[in-house]
C-alpha positions as CSV (number, residue, x, y, z in Angstrom):
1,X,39.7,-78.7,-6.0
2,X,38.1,-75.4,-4.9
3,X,34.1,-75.6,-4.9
4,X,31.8,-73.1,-4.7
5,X,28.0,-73.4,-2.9
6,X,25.9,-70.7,-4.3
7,X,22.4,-69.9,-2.9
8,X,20.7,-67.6,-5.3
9,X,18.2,-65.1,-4.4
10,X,15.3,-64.5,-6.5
11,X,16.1,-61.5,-7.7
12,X,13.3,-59.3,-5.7
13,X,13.4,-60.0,-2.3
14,X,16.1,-60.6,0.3
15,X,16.2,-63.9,2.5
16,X,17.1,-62.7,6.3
17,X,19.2,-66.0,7.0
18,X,21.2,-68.4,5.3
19,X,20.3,-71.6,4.1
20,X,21.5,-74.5,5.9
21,X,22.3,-76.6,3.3
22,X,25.7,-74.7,2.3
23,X,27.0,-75.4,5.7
24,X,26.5,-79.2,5.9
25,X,27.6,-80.1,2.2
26,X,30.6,-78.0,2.9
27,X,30.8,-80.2,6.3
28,X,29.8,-83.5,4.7
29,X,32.8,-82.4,1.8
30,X,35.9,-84.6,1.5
31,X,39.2,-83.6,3.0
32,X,41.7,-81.9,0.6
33,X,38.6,-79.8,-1.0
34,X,38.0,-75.9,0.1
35,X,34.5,-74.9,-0.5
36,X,33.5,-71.6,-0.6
37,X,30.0,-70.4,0.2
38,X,27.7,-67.5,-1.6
39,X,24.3,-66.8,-0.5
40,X,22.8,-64.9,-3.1
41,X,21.0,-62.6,-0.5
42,X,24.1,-61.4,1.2
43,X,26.0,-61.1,-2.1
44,X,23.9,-60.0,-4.6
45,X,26.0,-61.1,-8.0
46,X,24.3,-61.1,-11.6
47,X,25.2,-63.7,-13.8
48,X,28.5,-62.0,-15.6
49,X,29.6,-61.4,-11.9
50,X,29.3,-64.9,-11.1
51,X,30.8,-66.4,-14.1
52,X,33.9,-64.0,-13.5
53,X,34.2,-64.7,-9.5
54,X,34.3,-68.8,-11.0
55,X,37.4,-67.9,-13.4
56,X,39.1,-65.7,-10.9
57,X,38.8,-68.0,-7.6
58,X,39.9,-71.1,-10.1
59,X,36.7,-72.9,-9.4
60,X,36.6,-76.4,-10.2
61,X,33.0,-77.1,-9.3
62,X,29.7,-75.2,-8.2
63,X,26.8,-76.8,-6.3
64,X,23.5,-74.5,-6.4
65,X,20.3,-75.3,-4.3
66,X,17.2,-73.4,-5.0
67,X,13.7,-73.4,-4.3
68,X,10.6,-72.8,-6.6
69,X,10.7,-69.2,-6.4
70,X,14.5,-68.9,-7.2
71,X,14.8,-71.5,-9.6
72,X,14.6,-69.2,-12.3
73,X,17.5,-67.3,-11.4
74,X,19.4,-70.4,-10.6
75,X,19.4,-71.6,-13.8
76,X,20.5,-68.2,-15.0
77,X,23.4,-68.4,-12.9
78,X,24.1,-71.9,-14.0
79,X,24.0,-71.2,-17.7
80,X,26.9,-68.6,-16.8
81,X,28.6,-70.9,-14.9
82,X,28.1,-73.6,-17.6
83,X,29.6,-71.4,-20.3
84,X,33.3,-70.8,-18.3
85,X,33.6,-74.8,-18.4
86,X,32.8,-75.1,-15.2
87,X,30.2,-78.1,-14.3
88,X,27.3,-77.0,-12.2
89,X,25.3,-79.7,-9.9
90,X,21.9,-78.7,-9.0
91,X,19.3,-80.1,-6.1
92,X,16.8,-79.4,-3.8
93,X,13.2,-79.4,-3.9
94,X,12.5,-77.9,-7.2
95,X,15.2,-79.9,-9.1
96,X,14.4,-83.5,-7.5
97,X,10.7,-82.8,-9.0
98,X,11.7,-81.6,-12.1
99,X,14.8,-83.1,-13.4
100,X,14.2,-83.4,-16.6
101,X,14.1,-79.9,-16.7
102,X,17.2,-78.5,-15.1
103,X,18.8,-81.6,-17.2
104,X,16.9,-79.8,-20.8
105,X,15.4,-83.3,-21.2
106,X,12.3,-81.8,-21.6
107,X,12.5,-79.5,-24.6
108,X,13.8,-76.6,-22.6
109,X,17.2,-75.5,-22.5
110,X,19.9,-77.9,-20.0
111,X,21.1,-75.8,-17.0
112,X,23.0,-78.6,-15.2
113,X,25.5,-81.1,-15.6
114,X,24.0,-82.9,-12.5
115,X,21.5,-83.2,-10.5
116,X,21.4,-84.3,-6.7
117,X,17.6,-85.9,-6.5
118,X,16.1,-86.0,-2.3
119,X,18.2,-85.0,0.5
120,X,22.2,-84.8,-0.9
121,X,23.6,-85.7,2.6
122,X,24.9,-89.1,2.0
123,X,25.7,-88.7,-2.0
124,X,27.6,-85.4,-1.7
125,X,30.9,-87.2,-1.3
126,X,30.7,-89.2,-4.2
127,X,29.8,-86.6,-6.6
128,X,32.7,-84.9,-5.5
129,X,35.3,-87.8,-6.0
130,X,33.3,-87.8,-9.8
131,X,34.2,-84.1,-10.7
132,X,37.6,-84.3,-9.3
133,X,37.7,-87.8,-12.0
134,X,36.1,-85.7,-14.5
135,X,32.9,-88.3,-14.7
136,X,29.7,-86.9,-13.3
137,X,27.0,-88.7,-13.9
138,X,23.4,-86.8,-14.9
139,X,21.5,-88.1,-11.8
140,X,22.5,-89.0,-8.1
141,X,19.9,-90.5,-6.3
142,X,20.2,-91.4,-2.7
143,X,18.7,-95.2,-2.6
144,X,19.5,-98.7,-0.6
145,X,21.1,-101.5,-2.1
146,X,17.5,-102.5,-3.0
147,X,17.0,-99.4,-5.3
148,X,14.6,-97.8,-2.7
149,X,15.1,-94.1,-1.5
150,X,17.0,-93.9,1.6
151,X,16.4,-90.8,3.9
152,X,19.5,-90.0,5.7
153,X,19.4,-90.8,9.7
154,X,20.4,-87.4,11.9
155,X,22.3,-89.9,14.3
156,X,24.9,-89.1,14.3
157,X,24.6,-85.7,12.6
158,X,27.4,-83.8,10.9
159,X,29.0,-81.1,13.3
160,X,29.3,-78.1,11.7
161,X,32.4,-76.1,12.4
162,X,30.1,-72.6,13.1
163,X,33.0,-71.2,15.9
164,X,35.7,-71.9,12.6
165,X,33.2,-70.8,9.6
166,X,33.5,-67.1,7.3
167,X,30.2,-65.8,8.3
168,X,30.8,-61.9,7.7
169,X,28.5,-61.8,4.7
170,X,25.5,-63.2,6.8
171,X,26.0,-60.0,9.8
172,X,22.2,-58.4,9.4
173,X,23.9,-55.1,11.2
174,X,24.4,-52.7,8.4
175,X,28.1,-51.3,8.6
176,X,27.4,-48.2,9.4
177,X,25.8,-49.0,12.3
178,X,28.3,-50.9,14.1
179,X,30.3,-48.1,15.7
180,X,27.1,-47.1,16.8
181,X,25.8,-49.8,18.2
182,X,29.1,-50.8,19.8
183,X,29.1,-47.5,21.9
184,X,25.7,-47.7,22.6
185,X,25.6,-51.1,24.0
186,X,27.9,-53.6,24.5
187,X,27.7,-57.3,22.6
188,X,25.9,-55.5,20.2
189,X,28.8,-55.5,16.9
190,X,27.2,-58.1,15.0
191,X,23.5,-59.9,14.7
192,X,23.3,-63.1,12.8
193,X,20.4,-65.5,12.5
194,X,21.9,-68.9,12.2
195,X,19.9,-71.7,10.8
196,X,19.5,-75.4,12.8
197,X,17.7,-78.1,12.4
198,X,16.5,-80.8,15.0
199,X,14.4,-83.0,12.7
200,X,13.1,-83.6,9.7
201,X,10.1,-84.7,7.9
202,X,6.2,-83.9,8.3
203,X,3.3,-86.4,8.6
204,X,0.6,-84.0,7.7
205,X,0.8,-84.1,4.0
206,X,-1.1,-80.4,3.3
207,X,-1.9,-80.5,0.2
208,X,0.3,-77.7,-1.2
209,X,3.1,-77.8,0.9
210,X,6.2,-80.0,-1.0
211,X,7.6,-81.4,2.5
212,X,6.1,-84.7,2.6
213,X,7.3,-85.2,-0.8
214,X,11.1,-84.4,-0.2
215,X,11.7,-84.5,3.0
216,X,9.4,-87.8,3.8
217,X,5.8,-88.3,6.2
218,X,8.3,-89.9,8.5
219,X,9.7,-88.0,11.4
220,X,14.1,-88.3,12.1
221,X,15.3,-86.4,14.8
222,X,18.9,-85.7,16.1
223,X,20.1,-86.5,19.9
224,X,18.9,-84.2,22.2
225,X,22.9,-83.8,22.9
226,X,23.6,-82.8,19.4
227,X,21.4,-80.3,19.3
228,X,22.5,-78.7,22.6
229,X,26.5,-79.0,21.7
230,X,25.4,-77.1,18.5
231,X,23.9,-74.1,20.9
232,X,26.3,-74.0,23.0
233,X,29.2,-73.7,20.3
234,X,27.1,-70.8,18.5
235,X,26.6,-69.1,21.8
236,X,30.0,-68.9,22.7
237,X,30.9,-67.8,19.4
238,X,28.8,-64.7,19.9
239,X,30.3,-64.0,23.1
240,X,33.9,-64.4,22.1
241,X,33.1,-61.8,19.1
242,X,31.0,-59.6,20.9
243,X,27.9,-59.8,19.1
244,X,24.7,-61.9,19.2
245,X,23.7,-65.1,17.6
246,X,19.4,-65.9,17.2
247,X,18.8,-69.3,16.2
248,X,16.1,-70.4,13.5
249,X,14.9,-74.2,14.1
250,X,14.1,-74.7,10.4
251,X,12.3,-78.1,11.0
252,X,9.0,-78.6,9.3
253,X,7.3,-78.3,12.4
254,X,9.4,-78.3,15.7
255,X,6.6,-79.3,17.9
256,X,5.6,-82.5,15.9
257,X,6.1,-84.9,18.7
258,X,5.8,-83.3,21.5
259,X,7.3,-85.0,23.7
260,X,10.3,-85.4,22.3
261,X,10.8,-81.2,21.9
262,X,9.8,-81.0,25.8
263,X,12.6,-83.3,26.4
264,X,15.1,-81.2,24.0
265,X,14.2,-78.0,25.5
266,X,14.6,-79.1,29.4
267,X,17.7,-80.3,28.0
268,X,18.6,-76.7,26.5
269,X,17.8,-75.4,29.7
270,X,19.7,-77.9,31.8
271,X,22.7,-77.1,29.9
272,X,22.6,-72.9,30.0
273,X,22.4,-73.0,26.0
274,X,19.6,-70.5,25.8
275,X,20.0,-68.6,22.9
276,X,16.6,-66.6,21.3
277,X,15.0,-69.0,18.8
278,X,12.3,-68.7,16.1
279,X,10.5,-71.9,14.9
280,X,7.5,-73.3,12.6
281,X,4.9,-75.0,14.9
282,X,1.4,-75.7,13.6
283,X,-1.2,-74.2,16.2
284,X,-2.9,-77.6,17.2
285,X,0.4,-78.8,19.2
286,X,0.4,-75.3,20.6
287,X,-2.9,-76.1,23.0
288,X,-0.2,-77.6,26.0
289,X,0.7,-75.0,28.8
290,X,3.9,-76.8,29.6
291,X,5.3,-76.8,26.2
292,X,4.9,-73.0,26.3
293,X,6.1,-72.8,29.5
294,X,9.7,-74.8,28.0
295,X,9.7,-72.6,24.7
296,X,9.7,-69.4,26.7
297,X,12.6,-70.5,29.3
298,X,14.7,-71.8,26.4
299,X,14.8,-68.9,24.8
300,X,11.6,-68.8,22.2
301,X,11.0,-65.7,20.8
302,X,8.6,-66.0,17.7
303,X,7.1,-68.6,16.4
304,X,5.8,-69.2,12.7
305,X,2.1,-70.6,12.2
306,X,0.7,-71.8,9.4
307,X,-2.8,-70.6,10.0
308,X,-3.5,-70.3,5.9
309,X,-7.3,-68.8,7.0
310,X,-9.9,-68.3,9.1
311,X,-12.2,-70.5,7.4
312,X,-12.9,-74.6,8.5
313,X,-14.2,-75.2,4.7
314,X,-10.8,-73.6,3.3
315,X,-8.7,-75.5,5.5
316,X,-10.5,-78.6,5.4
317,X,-10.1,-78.2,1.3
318,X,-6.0,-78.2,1.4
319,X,-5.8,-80.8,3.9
320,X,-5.1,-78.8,6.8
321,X,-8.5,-79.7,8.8
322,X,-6.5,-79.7,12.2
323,X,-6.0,-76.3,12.2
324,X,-9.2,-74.8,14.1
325,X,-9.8,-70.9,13.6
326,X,-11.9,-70.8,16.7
327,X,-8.8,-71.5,18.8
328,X,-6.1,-69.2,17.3
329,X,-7.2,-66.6,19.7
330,X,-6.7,-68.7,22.4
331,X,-3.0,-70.0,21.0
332,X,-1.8,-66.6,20.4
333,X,-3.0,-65.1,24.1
334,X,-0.9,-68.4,25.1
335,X,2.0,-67.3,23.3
336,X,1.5,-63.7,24.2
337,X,1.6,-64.2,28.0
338,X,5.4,-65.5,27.9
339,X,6.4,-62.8,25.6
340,X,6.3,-65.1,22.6
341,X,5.0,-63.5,19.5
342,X,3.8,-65.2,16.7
343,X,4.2,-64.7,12.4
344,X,0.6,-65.7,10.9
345,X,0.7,-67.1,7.9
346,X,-2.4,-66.4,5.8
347,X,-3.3,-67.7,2.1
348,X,-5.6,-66.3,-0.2
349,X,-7.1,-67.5,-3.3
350,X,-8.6,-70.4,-1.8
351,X,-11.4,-72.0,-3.0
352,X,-13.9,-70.7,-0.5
353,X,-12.5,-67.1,-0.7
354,X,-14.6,-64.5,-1.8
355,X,-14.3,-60.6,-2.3
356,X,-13.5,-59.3,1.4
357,X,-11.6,-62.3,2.4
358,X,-8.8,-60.0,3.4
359,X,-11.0,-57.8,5.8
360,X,-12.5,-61.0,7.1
361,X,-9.1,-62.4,7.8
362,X,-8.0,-59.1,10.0
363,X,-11.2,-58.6,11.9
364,X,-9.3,-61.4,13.9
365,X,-5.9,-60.8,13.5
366,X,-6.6,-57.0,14.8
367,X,-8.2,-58.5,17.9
368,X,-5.2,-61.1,19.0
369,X,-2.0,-59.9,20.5
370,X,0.4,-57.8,17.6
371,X,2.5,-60.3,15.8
372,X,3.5,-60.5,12.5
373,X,1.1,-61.5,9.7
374,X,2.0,-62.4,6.5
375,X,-0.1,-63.2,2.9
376,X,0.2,-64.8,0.0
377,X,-1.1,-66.5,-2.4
378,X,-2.8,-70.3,-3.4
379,X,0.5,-71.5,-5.5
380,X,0.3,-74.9,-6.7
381,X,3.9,-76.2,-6.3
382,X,5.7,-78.5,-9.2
383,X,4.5,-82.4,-7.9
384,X,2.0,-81.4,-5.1
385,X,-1.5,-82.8,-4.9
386,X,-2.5,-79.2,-5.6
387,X,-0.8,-78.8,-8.6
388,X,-2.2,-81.9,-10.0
389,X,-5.8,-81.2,-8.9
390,X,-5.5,-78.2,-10.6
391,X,-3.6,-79.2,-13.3
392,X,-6.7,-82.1,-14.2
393,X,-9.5,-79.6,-13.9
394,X,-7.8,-77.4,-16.2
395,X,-7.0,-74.6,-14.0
396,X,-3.4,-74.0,-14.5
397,X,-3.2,-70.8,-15.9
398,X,0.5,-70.5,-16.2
399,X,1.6,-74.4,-15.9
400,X,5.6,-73.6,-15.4
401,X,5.2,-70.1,-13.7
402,X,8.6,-70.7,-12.1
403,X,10.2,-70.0,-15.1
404,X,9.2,-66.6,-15.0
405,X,9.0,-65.7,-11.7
406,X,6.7,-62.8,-11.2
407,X,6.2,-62.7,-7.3
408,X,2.4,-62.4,-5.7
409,X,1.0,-63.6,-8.6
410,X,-1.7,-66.0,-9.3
411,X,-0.8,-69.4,-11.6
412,X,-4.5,-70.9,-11.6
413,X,-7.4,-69.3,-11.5
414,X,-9.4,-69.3,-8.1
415,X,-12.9,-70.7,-7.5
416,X,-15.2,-68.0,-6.3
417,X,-13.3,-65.1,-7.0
418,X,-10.7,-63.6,-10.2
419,X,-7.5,-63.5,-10.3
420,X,-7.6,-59.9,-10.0
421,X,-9.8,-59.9,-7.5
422,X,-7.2,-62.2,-5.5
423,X,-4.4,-60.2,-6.0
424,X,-6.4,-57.1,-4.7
425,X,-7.1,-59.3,-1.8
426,X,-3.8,-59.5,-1.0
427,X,-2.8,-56.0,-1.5
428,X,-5.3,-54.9,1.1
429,X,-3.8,-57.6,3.8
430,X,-0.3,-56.0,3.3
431,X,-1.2,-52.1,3.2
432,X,-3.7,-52.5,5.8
433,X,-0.8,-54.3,8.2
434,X,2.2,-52.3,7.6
435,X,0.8,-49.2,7.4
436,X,2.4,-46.2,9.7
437,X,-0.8,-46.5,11.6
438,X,-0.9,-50.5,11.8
439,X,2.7,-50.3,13.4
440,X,1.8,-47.7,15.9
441,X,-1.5,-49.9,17.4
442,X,1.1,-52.5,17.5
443,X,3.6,-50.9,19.6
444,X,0.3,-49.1,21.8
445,X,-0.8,-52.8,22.6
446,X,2.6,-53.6,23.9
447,X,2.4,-50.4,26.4
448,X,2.5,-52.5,29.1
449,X,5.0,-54.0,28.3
450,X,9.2,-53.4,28.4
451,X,10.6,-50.6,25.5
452,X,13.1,-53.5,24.3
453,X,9.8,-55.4,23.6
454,X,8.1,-52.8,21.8
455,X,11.3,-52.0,19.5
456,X,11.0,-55.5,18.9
457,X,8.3,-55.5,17.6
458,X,8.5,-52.5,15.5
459,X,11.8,-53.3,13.9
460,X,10.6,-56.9,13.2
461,X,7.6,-55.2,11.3
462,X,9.6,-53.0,9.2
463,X,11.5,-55.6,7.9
464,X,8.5,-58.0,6.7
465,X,7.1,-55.4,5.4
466,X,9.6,-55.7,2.7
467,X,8.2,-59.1,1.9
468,X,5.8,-57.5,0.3
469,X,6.3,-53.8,-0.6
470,X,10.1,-53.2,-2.2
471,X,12.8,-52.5,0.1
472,X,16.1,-52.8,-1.5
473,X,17.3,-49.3,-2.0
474,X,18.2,-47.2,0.8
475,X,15.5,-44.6,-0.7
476,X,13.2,-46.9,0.0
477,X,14.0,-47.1,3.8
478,X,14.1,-43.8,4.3
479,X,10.6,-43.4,3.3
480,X,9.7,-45.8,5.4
481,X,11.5,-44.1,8.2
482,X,9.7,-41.0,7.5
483,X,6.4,-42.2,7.4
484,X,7.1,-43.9,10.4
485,X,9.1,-40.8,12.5
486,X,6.1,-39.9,15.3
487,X,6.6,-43.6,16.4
488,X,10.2,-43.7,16.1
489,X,10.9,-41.0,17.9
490,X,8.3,-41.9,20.3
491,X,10.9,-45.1,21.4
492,X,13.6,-43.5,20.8
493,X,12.6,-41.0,23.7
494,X,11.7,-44.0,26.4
495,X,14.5,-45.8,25.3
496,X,17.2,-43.4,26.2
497,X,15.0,-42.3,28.9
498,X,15.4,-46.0,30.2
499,X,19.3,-46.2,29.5
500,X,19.9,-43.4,31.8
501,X,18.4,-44.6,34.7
502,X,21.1,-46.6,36.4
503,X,21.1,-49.7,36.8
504,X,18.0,-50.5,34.5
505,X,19.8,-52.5,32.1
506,X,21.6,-54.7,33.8
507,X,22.0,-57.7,32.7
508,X,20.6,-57.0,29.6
509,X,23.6,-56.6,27.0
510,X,23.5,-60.3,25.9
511,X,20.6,-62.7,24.9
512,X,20.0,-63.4,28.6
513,X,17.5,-65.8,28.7
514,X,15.6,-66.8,32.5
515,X,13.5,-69.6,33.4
516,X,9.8,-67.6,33.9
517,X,6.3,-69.9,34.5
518,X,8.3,-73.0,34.2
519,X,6.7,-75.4,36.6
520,X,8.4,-77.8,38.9
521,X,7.3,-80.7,36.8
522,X,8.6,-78.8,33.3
523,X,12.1,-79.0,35.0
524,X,12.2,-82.3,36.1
């Protein structure tokens, strides 16, 4: 039977990675399948595209994950699907919430055939063996023999095939660039950002965040060893095909027990399977010197915080009370000092937040070290203990916004502020970051620092500013670029500068990763 995994976008903005779930169903699949993966961000399809690539590939089954903010589409593409004959299984963290719903058992039209409830590692197979018998059942649920839910163990963990897989459609070099690039620098033909997890689970239990409630407040990690194989076989991938392979740890927070992560990072070390990685680490764990010192050798290049605001009462509100403002400052400078630059994660529409919460907010992000911040909005999740606080006070304003997806937009209706009010909020955060001039201070505080650093940071800041502000057209770009042409040209002009002095990039055509401010006890 041929099976297709489809990943759907949401329709208005573009994921930069794959999801990781395609790779280990198609791993975890029984022999004598072929499973085909789509990720709706590299291959944009509408829904009569879809339902034709099913008929033409002689699909006999299609899995689709999706989140909140794409369920909507996903059940769009699944109604296509649906009408070929074809039976669709749905799961993730949307669906195991609100089965009923993807099932039509609630009123609302049915979009599945099946759905995969929790993590689908360990029932995969046998809804496989069903569809090939023709006797799906509605619900697979992963429980013990007791009718408890079992959470799959990571030991041993499924090894995925990444130096055998297809993964032309996730190359984030455009085509036209690649002769380009190629000539200009060597190792340099493709750029992927590969997706890896060393644990799962998160004990903090925030109160809008849907982790706890899918993944478990319990913590499983892979080996050490199994985490290090899996580096090592994606960096030699990249050398063998002369491009470059970046590595995002998508575990809930990578630094959760830090002892554990120093141990997996000397390891990555010990082993020369330093590749760049990005990573989510809440800023509390982020107080410990040697930590840093590890993340930097390894091969850490950004790191994703959760900082959600700058004010205790807000943060104490969601549940997030270990995050202190008054030392994200000091974190970031931490960071900063091994060239490890962070994304800040703001939230607005809080119940503290006021008119001016978004000038408030970058009064302090203007004076830490340029990173990447991001902003959004208070969004009460489907089966979060936001969602039913708001929910019982009667602040839901649109109860099942998912279903109409209308990105940075308010579902309830804040406390000390409108909803218009929030949404301006958040319009001033974006404009006032990724503005031409915004970009330029951020490159100007990096003067100091090496040209490749300060592209770095300027190509990273073009691309999330599409987050926000549309992007997908090439016109679009080339606005941008425009705007954007004094600083441009203003790297451009060291950078060459820089490539024509011999021997000043040496060693510098790969990911090459050293070992700086690692102390003799950090590599014991």
């Amino acid at each position: 039977m041929r099976i297709l995994l489809y990943n759907p976008d949401n329709g208005v903005t573009r994921n930069f990675m794959p999801h990781l779930w395609m790779f280990l169903l198609q791993t975890l699949t029984p022999p004598g399948h072929e499973v085909v993966l789509i990720d709706g961000n590299a291959q944009p399809m509408d829904e009569t595209q879809i339902a034709q690539f099913v008929r033409d590939q002689n699909i006999g089954l299609v899995g689709i994950g999706a989140m909140t903010r794409m369920v909507a589409r996903a059940y769009r593409m699944a109604d296509s699907i649906r009408a070929t004959g074809v039976p669709v299984v749905m799961g993730g963290p949307h669906v195991t919430e609100e089965a009923d719903e993807a099932l039509g058992r609630n009123g609302g039209p049915r979009h599945a055939d099946a759905v995969a409830l929790g993590e689908a590692d360990e029932i995969w197979p046998q809804i496989v063996e069903d569809a090939v018998r023709g006797e799906l059942k509605e619900i697979y649920a992963p429980v013990d023999g007791g009718g408890k839910e079992r959470k799959p163990p990571l030991n041993p963990y499924p090894v995925i095939p990444w130096d055998k897989l297809d993964l032309s459609q996730f190359n984030l070099i455009p085509k036209l660039m690649h002769p380009l690039l190629k000539n200009f620098r060597e190792g340099w033909g493709t750029f992927r950002i590969v997706p890896v997890e060393s644990g799962r689970g998160c004990p903090y239990g925030c109160e809008f965040c849907t982790v706890t409630g899918f993944f478990g407040d319990s913590i499983r990690f892979r080996t050490n060893e199994s985490v290090v194989n899996e580096l090592l076989l994606l960096k030699d991938r990249a050398r063998k095909e002369g491009g470059q392979i970046a590595v995002f740890f998508i575990d809930d927070n990578f630094a959760i027990n830090v002892k554990r992560t120093k141990s997996l990072l000397r390891d990555i070390i010990a082993a020369k399977a330093q590749v760049f990685w990005v990573a989510q680490i809440s800023a509390n764990l982020l107080r410990d010197e040697e930590l840093v010192d590890l993340m930097a050798a390894s091969g850490c290049k950004w790191i994703f915080i959760g900082m959600e605001s700058v004010d205790p009462a807000n943060l104490k509100d969601v549940n997030k009370g270990f995050n202190k403002p008054d030392e994200y400052a000091a974190v970031l400078e931490r960071l900063a000092k091994r060239n490890i630059y962070a994304i800040t994660s703001f939230i607005f529409g809080m119940d503290n937040d006021t008119p001016g919460v978004a000038e408030r907010t970058l009064q302090q992000v203007r004076s830490w070290p340029p990173g990447l911040p991001i902003f959004g909005l208070l969004t009460p999740l489907p089966a979060t203990p936001l969602y039913q606080r708001l929910e019982a006070a009667g602040r839901l304003t649109r109860p099942r916004h998912w279903l109409d997806f209308v990105p940075f937009t308010m579902a309830h209706t804040p406390m000390k502020m409108t909803i218009e009010e929030a949404h301006t909020e958040l319009n001033y955060g974006w404009a006032q970051s990724y503005s031409p001039e915004a970009l330029a201070q951020a490159v100007a505080a990096l003067d100091d620092q090496h040209v490749g650093d300060r592209f770095n940071i300027f190509l990273a800041r073009l691309c999330f500013r599409g987050i926000y502000f549309p992007m997908l057209r090439k016109s679009s770009w080339l606005r941008v670029v425009l705007e954007n042409r004094r600083t441009i040209l203003r790297l451009l002009k060291e950078g060459v500068f820089r490539w024509m002095r011999p021997g000043n990039f040496a060693g510098q055509d790969s990911f090459h990763v050293g070992t700086p401010n690692v102390s003799s006890k950090a590599n014991a």
